[in-house]
Residue frames as a rotation matrix with the C-alpha (Angstrom) as fourth column:
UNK 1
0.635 -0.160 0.756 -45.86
0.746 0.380 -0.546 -26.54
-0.200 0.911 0.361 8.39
UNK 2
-0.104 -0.571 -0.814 -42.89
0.699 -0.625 0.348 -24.31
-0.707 -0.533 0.464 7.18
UNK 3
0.481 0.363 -0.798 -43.18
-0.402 -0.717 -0.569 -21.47
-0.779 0.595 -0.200 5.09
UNK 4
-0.217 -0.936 0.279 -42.06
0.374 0.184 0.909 -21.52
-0.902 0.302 0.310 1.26
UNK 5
0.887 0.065 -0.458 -41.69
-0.129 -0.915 -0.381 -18.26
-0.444 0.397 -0.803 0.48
UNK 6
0.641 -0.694 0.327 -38.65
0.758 0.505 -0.413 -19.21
0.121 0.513 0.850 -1.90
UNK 7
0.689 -0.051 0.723 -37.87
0.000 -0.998 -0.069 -15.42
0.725 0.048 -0.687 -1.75
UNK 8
0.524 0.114 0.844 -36.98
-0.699 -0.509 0.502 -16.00
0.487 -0.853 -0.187 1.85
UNK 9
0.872 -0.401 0.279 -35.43
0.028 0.612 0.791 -18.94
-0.488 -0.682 0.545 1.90
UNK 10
0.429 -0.512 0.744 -33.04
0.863 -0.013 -0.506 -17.78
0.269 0.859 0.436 -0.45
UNK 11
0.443 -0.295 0.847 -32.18
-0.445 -0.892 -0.078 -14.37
0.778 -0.342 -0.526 1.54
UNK 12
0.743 -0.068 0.666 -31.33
-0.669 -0.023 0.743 -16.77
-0.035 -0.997 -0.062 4.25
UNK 13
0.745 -0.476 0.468 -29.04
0.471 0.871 0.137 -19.11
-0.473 0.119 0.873 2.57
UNK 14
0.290 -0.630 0.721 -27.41
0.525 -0.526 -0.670 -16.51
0.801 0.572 0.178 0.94
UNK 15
0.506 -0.367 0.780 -26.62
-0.433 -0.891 -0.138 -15.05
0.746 -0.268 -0.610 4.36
UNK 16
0.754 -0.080 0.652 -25.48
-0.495 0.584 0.644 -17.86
-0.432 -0.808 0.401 5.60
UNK 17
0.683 -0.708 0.181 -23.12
0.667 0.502 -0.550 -18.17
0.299 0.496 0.815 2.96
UNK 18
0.212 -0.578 0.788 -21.80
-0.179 -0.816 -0.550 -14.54
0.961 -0.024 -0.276 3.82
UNK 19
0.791 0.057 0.610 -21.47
-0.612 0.034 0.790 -15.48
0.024 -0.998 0.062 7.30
UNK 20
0.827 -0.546 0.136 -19.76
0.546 0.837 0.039 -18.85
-0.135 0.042 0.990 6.73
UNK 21
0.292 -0.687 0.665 -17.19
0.440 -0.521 -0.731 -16.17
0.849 0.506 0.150 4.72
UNK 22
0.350 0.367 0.862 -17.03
0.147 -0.930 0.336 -13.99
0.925 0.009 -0.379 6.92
UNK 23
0.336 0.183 0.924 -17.17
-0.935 -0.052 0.350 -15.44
0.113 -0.982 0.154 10.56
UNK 24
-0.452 -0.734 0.507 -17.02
-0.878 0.267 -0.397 -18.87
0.156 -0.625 -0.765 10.06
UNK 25
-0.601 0.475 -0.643 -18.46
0.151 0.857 0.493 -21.84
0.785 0.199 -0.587 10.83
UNK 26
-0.325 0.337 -0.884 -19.28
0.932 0.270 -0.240 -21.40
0.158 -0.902 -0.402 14.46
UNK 27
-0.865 0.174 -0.470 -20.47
0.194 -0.749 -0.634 -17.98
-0.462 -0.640 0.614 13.77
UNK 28
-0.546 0.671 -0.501 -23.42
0.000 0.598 0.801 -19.49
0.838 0.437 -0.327 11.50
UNK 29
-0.992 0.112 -0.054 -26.10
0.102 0.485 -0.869 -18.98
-0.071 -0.868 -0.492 13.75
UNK 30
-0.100 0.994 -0.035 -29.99
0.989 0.095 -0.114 -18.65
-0.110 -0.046 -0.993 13.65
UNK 31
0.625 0.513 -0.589 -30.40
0.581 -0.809 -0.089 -15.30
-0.522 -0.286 -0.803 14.85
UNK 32
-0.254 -0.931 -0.263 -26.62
0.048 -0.284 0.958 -13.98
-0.966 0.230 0.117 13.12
UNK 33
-0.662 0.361 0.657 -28.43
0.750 0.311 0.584 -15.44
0.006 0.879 -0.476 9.65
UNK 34
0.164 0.975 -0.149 -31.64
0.966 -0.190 -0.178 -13.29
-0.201 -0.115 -0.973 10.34
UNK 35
0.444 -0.169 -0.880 -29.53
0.469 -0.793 0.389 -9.98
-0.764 -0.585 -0.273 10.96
UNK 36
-0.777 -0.599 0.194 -27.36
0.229 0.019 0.973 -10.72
-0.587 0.800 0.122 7.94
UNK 37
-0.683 0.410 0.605 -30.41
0.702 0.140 0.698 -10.95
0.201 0.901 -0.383 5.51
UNK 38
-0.823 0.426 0.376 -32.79
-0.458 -0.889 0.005 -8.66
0.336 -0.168 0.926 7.28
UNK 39
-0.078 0.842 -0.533 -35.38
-0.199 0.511 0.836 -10.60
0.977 0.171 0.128 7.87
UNK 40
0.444 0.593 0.672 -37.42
-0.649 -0.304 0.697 -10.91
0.618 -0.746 0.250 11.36
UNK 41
-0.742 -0.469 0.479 -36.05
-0.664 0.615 -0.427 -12.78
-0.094 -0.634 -0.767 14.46
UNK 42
-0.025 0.545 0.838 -37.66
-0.463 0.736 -0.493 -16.14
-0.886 -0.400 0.234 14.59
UNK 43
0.381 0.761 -0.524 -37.24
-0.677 -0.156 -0.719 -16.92
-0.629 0.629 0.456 10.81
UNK 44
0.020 -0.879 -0.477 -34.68
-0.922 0.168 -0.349 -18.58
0.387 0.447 -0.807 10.15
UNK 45
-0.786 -0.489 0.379 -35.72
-0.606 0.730 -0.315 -21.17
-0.123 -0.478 -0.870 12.46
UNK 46
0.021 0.748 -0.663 -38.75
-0.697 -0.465 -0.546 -21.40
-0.717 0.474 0.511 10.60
UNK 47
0.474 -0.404 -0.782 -37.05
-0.735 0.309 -0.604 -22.62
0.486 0.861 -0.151 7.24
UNK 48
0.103 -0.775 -0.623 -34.22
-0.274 0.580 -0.767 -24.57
0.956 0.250 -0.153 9.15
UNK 49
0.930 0.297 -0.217 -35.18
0.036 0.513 0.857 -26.49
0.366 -0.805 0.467 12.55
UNK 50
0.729 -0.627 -0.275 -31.87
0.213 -0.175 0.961 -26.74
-0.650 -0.760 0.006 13.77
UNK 51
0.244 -0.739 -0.628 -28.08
-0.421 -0.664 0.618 -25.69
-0.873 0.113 -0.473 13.09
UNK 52
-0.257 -0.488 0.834 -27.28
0.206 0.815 0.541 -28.92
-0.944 0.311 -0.109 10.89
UNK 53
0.423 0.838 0.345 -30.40
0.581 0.042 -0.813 -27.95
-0.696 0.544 -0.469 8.75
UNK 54
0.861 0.362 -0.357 -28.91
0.119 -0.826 -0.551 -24.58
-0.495 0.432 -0.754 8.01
UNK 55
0.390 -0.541 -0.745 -26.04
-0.521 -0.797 0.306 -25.70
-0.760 0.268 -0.593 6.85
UNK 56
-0.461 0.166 0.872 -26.95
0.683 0.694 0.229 -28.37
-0.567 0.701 -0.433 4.73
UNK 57
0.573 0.796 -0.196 -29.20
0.519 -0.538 -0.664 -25.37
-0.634 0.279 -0.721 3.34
UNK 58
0.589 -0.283 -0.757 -26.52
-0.583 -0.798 -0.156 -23.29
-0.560 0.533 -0.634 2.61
UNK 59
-0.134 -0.345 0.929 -24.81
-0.298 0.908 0.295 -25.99
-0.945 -0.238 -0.224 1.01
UNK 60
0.006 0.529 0.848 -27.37
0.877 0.406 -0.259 -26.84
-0.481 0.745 -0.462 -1.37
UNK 61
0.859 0.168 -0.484 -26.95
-0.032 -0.925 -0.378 -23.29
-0.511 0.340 -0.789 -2.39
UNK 62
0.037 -0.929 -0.367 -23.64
-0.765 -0.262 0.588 -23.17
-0.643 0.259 -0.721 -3.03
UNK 63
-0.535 -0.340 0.774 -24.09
0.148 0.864 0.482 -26.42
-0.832 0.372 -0.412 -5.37
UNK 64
0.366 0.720 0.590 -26.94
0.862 -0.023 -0.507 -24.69
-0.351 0.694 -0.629 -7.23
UNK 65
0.880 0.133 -0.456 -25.07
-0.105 -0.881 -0.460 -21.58
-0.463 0.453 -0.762 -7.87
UNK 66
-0.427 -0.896 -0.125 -21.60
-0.524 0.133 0.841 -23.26
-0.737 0.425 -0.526 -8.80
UNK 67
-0.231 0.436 0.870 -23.98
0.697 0.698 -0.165 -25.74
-0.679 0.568 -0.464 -11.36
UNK 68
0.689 0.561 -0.458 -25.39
0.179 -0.744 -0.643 -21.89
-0.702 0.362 -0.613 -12.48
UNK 69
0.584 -0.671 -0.457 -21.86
-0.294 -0.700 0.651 -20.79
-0.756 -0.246 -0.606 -12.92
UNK 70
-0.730 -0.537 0.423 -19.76
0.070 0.557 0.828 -23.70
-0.680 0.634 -0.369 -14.71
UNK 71
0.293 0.514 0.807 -23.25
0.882 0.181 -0.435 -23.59
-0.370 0.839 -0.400 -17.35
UNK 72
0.940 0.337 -0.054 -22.67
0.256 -0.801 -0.542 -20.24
-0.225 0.496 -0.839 -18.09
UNK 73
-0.140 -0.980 -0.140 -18.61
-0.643 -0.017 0.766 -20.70
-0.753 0.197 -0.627 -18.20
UNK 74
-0.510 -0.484 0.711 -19.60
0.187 0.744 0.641 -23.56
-0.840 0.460 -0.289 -20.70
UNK 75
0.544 0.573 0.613 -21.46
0.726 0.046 -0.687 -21.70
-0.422 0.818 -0.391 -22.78
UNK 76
0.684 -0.704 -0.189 -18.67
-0.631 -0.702 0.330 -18.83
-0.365 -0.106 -0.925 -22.99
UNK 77
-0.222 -0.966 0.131 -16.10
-0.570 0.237 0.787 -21.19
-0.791 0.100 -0.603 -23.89
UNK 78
-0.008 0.322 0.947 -18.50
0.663 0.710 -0.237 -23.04
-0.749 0.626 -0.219 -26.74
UNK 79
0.887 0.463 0.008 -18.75
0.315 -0.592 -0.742 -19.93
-0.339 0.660 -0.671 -28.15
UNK 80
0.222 -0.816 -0.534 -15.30
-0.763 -0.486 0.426 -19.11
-0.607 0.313 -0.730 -28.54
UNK 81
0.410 -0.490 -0.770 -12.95
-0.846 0.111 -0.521 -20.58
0.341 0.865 -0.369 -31.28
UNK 82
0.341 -0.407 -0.847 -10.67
0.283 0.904 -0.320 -22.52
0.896 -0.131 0.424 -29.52
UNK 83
0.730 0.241 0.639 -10.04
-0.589 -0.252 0.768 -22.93
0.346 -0.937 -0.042 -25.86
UNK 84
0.203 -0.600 -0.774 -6.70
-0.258 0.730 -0.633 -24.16
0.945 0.328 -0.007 -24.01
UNK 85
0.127 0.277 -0.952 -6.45
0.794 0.546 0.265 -25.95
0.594 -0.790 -0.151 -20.69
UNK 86
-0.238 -0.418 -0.877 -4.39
0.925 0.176 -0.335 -23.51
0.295 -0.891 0.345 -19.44
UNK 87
-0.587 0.609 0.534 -6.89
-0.385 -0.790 0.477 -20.24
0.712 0.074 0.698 -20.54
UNK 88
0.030 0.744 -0.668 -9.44
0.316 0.627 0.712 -22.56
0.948 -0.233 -0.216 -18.87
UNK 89
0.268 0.003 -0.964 -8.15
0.759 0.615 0.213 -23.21
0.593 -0.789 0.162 -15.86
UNK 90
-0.752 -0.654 0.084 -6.64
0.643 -0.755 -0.126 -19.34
0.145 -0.041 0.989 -15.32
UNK 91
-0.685 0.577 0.445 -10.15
0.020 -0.595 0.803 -17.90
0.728 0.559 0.396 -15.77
UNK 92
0.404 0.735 -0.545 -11.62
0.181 0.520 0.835 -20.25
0.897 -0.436 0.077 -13.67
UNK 93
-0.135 -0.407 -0.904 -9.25
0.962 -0.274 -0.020 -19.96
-0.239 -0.872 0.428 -10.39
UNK 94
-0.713 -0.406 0.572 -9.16
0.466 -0.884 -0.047 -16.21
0.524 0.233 0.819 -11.12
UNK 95
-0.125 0.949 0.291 -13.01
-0.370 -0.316 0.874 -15.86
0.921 0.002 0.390 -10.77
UNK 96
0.487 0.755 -0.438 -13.59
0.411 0.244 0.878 -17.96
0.770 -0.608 -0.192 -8.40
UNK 97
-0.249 -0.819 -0.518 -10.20
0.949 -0.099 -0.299 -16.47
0.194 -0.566 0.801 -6.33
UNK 98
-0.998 0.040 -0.050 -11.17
-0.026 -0.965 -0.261 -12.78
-0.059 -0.259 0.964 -6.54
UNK 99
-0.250 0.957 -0.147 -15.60
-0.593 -0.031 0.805 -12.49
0.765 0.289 0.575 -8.26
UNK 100
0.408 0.821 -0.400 -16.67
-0.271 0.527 0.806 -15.37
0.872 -0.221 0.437 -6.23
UNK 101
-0.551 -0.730 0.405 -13.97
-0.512 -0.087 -0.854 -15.23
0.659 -0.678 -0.326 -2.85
UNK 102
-0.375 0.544 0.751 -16.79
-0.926 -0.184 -0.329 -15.27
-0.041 -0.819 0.573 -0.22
UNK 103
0.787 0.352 -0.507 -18.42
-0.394 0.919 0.026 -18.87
0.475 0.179 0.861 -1.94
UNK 104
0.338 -0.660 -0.671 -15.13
0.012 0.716 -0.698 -20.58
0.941 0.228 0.249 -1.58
UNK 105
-0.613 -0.470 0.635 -14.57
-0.648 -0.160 -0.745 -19.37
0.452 -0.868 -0.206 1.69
UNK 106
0.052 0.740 0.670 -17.82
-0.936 0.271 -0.227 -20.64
-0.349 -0.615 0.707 2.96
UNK 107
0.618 -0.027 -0.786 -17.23
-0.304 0.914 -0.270 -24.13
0.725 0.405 0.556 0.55
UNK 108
-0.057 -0.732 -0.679 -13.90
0.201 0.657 -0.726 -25.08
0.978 -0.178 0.110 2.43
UNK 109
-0.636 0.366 0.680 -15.94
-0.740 -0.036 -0.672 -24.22
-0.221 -0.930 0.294 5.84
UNK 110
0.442 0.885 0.145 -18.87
-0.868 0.463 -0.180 -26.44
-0.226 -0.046 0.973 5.18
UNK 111
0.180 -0.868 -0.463 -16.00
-0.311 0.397 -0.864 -28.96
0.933 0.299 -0.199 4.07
UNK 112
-0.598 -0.670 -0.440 -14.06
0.117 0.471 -0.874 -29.37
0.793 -0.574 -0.203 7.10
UNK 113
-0.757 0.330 0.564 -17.20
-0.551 0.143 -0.822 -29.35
-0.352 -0.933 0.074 9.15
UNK 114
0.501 0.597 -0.626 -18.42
-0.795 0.603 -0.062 -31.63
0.341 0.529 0.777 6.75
UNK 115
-0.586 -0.384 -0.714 -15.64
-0.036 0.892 -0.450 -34.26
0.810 -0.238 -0.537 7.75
UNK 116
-0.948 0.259 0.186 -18.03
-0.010 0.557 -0.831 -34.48
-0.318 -0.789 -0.525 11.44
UNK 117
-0.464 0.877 0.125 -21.39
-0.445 -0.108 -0.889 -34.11
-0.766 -0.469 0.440 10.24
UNK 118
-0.824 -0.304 0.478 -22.40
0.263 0.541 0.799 -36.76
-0.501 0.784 -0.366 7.80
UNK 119
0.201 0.615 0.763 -25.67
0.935 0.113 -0.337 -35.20
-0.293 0.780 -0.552 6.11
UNK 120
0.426 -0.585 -0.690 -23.64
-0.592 -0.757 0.277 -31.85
-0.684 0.291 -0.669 5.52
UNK 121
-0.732 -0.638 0.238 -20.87
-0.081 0.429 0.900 -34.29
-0.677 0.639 -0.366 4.07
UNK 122
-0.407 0.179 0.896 -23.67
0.628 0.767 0.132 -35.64
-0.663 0.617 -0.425 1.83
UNK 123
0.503 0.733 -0.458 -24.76
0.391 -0.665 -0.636 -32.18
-0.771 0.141 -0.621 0.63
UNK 124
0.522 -0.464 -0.716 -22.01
-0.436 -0.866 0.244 -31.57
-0.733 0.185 -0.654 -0.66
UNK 125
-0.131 -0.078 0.988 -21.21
0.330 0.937 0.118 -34.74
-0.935 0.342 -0.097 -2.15
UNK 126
0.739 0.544 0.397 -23.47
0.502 -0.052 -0.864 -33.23
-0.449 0.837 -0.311 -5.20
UNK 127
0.623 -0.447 -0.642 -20.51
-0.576 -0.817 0.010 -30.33
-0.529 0.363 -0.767 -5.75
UNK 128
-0.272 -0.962 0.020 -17.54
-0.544 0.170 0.822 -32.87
-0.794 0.212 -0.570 -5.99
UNK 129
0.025 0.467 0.884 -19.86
0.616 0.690 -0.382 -35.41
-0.788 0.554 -0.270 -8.29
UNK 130
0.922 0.382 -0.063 -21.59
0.182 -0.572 -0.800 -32.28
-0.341 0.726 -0.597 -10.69
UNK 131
0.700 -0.346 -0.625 -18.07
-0.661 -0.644 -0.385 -30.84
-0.269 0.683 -0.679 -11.18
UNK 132
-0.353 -0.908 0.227 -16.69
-0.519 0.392 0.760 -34.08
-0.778 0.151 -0.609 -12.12
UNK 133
-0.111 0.303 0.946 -18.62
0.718 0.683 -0.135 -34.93
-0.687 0.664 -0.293 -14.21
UNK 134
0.786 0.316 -0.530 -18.85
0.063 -0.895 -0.441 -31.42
-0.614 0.313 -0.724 -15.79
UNK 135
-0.308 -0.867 -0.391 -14.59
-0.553 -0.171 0.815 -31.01
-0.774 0.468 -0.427 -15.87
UNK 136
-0.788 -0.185 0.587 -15.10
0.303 0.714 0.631 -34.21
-0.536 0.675 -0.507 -18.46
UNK 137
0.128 0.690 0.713 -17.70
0.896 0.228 -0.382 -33.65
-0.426 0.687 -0.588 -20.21
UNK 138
0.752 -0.164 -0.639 -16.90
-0.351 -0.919 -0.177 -29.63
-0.558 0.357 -0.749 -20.70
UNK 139
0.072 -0.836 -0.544 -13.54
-0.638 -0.458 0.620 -30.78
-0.767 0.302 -0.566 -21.93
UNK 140
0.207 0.446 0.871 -15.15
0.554 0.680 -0.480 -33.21
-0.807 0.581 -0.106 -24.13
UNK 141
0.680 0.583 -0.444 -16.39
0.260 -0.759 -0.598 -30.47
-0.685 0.291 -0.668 -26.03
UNK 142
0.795 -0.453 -0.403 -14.13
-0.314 -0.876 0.366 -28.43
-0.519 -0.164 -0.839 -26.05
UNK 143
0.854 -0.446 -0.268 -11.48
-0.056 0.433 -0.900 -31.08
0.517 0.783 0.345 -27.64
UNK 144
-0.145 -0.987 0.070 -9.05
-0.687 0.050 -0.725 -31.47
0.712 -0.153 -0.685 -25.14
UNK 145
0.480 -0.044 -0.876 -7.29
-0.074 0.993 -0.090 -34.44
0.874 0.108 0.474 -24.77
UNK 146
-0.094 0.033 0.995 -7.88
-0.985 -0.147 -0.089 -34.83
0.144 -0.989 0.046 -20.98
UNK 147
-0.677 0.056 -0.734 -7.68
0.016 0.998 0.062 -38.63
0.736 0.030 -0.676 -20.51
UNK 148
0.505 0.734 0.454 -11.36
-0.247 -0.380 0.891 -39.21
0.827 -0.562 -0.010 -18.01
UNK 149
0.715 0.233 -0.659 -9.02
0.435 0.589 0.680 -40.80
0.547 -0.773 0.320 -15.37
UNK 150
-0.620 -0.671 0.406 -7.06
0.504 -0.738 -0.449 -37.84
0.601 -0.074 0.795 -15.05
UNK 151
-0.006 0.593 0.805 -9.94
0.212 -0.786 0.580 -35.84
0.977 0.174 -0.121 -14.36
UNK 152
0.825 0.132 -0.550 -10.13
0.536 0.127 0.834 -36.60
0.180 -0.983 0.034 -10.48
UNK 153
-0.003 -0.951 -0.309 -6.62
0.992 -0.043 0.121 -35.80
-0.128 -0.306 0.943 -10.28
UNK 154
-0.460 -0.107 0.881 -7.03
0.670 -0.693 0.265 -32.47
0.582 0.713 0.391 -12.16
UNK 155
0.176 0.844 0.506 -9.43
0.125 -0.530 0.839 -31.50
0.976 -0.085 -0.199 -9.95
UNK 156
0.566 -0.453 -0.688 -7.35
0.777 0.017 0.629 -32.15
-0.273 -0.891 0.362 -6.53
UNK 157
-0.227 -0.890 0.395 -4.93
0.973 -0.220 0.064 -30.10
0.030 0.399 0.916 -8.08
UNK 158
-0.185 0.479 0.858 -7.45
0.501 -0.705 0.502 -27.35
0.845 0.523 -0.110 -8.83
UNK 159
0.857 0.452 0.247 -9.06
-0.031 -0.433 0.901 -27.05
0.514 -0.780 -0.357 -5.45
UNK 160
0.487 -0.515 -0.705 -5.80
0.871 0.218 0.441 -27.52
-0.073 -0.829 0.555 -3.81
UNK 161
-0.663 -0.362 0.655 -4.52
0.596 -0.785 0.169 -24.09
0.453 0.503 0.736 -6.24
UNK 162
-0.112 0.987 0.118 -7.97
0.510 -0.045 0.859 -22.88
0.853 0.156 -0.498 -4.98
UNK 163
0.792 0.366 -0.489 -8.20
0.561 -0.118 0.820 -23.06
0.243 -0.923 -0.298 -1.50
UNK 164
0.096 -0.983 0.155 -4.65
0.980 0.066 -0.188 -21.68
0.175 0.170 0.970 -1.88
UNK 165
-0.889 -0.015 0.458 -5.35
0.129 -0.967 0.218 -18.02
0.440 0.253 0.862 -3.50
UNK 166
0.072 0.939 0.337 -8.86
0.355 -0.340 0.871 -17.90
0.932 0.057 -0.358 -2.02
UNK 167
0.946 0.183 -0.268 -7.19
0.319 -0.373 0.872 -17.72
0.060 -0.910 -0.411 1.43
UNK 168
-0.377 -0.907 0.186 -4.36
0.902 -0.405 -0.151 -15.50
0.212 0.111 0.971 0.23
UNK 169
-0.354 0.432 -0.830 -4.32
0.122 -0.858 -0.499 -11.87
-0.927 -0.278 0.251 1.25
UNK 170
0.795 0.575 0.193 -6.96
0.426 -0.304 -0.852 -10.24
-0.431 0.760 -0.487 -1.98
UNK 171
0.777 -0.237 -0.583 -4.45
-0.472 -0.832 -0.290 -7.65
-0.417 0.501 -0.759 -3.22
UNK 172
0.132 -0.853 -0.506 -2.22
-0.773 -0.408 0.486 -10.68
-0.620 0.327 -0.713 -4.38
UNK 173
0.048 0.706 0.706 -4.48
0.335 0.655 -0.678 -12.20
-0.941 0.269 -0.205 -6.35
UNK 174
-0.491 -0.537 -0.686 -2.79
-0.581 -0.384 0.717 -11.46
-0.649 0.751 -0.124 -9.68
UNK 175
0.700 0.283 -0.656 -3.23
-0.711 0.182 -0.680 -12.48
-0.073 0.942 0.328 -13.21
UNK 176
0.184 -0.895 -0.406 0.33
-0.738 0.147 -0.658 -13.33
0.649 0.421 -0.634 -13.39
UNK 177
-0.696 -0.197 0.690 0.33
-0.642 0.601 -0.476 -15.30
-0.322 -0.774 -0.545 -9.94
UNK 178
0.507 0.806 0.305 -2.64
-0.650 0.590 -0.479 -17.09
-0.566 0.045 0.823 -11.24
UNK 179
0.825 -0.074 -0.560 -1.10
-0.562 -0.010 -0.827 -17.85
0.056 0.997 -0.050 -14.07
UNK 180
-0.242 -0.900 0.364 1.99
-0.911 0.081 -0.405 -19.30
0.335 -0.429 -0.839 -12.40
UNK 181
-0.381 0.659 0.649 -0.08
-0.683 0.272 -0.677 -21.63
-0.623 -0.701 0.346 -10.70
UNK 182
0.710 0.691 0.136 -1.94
-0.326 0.494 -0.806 -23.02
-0.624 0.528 0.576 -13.44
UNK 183
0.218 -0.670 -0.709 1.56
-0.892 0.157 -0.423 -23.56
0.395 0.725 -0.564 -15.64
UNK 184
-0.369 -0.488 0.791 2.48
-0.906 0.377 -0.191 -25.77
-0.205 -0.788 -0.581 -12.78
UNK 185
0.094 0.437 0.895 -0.75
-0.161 0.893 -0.419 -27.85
-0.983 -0.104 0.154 -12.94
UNK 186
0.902 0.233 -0.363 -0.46
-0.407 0.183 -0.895 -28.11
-0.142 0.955 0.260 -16.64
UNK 187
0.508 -0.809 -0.294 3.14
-0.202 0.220 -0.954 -28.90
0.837 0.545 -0.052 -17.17
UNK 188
0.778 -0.424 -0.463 4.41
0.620 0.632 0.464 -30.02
0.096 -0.649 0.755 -13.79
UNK 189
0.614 -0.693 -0.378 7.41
0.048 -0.446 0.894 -28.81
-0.788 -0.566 -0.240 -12.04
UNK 190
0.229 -0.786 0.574 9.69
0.773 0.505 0.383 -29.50
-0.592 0.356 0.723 -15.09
């Protein structure tokens, strides 16, 4: 039976996100995971039977802390006065481009070794679902007049700004470049 020491499986999914960052997909290994988190040799395989496991594992992490994240960005932005797409959307890429770097690295790994492994693909499934239904409903709220069948579209746009600045060099990860960026997706080329 396997352990579940939450503690522990949580020290291992979180080093298996830094890894993913870090190294890669193919450097994502059992024993590489163990070293990363500290934790004894043999444990990791413990929690996660085989490679697939662990990265459907870390996966599900990364969907439960970006679900953590976008609540606590939507309670921040309920509290303010008034909120405009393109404050929104500037904050968001910012954070996740510089505060959260390492997630996104390890998302658009687990991604494009999601396109061969279909119960990886389906882990992740939950991210693209939660934050579409989030983008709408947050901008419900919020009062802006986001038609919902935009919303897909918005979001290609986003992660495509994303995956951009997250694998730009750090030091040129600007305000102002962000900001550039996000004028674009708001107001098109014109």
């Amino acid at each position: 039976m396997p352990p579940t020491n939450p503690a522990r499986r949580q020290a291992l999914t979180d080093a298996a996100i830094e890894l993913l960052a870090s190294s890669g997909v193919h450097g994502l290994t059992h024993r590489a995971v163990e070293k990363e988190s500290g934790l004894p040799p043999g444990t990791a395989s413990n929690y996660f039977r085989s490679r697939e496991a662990l990265l459907v594992a870390a996966a599900e992490r990364i969907v439960e802390l970006h679900l953590a994240d976008m609540d606590r960005a939507a309670g921040q932005h309920r509290a303010a006065a008034s909120v405009r797409l393109a404050d929104l959307l500037t904050e968001s890429l910012l954070a996740a481009a510089t505060t959260f770097r390492t997630r996104y690295l390890a998302i658009f790994e687990l991604q494009l070794e999601a396109a061969r492994r279909p119960a990886l693909a389906s882990a992740l499934m939950g991210l693209q679902e939660s934050s579409t239904r989030f983008t709408a409903g947050h901008h419900d709220e919020l009062g802006l007049a986001i038609p919902r069948e935009n919303i897909p579209a918005l979001i290609a746009l986003y992660g495509g700004a994303l995956f951009t600045l997250v694998t730009a060099p750090p030091e040129t990860i600007t305000r102002d470049a962000v900001q550039r960026v996000v004028n674009v997706i708001v107001n098109g080329c014109g």
